[in-house]
N, C-alpha and C positions, 0 to 999 in steps of 0.2 A: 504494500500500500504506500510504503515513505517514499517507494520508487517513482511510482505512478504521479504522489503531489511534485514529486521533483522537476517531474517532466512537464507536466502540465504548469509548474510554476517557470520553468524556461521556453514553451509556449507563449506564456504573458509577457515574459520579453525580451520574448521574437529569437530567441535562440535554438528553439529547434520548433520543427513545424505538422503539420497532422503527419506526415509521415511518417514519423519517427513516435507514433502509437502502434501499437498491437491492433493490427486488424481481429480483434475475436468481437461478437455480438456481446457479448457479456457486459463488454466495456462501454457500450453505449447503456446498458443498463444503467449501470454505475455510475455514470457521469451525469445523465438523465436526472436519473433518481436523486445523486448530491446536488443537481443545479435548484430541481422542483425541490428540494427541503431548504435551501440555503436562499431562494428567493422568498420563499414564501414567511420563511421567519422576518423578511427584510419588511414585504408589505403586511405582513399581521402588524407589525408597528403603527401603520398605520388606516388600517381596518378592520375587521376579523377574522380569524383562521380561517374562517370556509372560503371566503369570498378573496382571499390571500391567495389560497389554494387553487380556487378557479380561474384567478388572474394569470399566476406562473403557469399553472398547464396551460392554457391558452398562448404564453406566449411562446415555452417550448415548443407548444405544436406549431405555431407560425416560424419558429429558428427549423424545425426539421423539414417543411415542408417547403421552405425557402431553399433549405441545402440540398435537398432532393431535386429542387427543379433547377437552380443555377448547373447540377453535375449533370442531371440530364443532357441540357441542353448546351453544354460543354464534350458530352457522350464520356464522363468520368464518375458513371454509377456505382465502379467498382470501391473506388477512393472512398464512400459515404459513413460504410463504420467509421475508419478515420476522422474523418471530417467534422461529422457530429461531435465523438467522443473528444475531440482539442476542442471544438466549440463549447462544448455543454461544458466540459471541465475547464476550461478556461474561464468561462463565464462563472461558474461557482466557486475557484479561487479569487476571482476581482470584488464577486457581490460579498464573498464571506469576509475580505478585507475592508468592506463597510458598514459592518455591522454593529461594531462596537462608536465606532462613530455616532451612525445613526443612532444607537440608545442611549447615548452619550449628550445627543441633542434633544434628546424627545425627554432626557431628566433634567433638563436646564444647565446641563455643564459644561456644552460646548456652545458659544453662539452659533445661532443659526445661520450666520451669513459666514462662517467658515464652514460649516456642514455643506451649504449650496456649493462652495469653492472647490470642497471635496467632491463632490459630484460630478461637478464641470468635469475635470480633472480627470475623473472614473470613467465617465463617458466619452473621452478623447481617448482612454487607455481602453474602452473596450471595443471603439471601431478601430482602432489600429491593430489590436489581437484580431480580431473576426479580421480584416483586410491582409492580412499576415495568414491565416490561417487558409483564405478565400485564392491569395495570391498563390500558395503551394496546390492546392487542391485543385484548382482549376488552370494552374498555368499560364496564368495572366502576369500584367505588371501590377506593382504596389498601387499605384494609381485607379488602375480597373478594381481593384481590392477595394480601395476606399470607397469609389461612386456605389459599387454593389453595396457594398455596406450600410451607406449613409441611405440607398434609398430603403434598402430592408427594413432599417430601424423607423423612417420613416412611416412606412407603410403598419408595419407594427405598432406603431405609435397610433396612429387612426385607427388599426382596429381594435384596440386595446380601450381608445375612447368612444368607438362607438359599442362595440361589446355594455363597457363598464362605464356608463361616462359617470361624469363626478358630478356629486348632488348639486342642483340649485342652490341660490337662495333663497332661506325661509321664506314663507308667506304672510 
């Protein structure tokens, strides 16, 4: 297991790339599974466990089904254990390094306006991982990496607000 964070934590920067995983099915299990627990502790912070839990499965399902079509349509279906598993665990090494943050702000000990700073921050760090991870797996330049990326997250981003949108104002 120390193996696996190691590599996944040199994945996050950028030193080694989904190739350099074990192509076995298992491991997308695993990564899967650490990303949805390690998100979901992130937004129970800020709503409830169930509705945490529906949010991160939704968005894992839109990170696999995004990876599955960019390889398709690249014709590199084979790459996709890989591919997932550096994503998903990638992702769950960046989100579990803001965790303590995040309830660090939600107890009043960190300002909020360094928490946002940190986020900024995370979110530059985790389209560079996904565009690093996109640019090995599909063959591309770092460049094509990033535009796939930035629109993923986009797209992700709408349907995550239309899925979930965020309450109104009272009445």
């Amino acid at each position: 297991m120390g193996q696996l964070v190691r590599l996944l934590w040199d994945i996050c920067r950028l030193r080694k790339g989904p190739q350099d995983l074990p192509a076995v099915p298992i491991l997308v299990s695993l990564t899967l599974g650490a990303d949805l627990v390690v998100s979901s502790l992130g937004r129970a912070m800020a709503t409830t466990p169930l509705q945490a839990l529906r949010e991160s499965a939704v968005g894992l399902g839109t990170m696999v089904a995004f990876l599955f079509v960019v390889l398709a349509a690249r014709h590199r279906r084979a790459r996709f254990v890989q591919t997932v598993s550096a994503a998903a665990g990638a992702d769950a090494v960046i989100t579990a390094l803001l965790l303590v943050p995040m309830a660090l702000t939600r107890l009043g000990v960190l300002p909020g306006e360094i928490f946002n700073g940190l986020v900024l921050l995370t979110i530059i760090w985790m389209v560079t991982v996904l565009a690093h991870v996109l640019r090995h797996a599909l063959d591309v330049t770092m460049g094509t990496g990033v535009l796939l990326t930035v629109g993923y997250f986009v797209a992700a981003i709408a349907l995550q607000q239309y899925l979930f949108p965020p309450p109104g104002p009272a009445a």
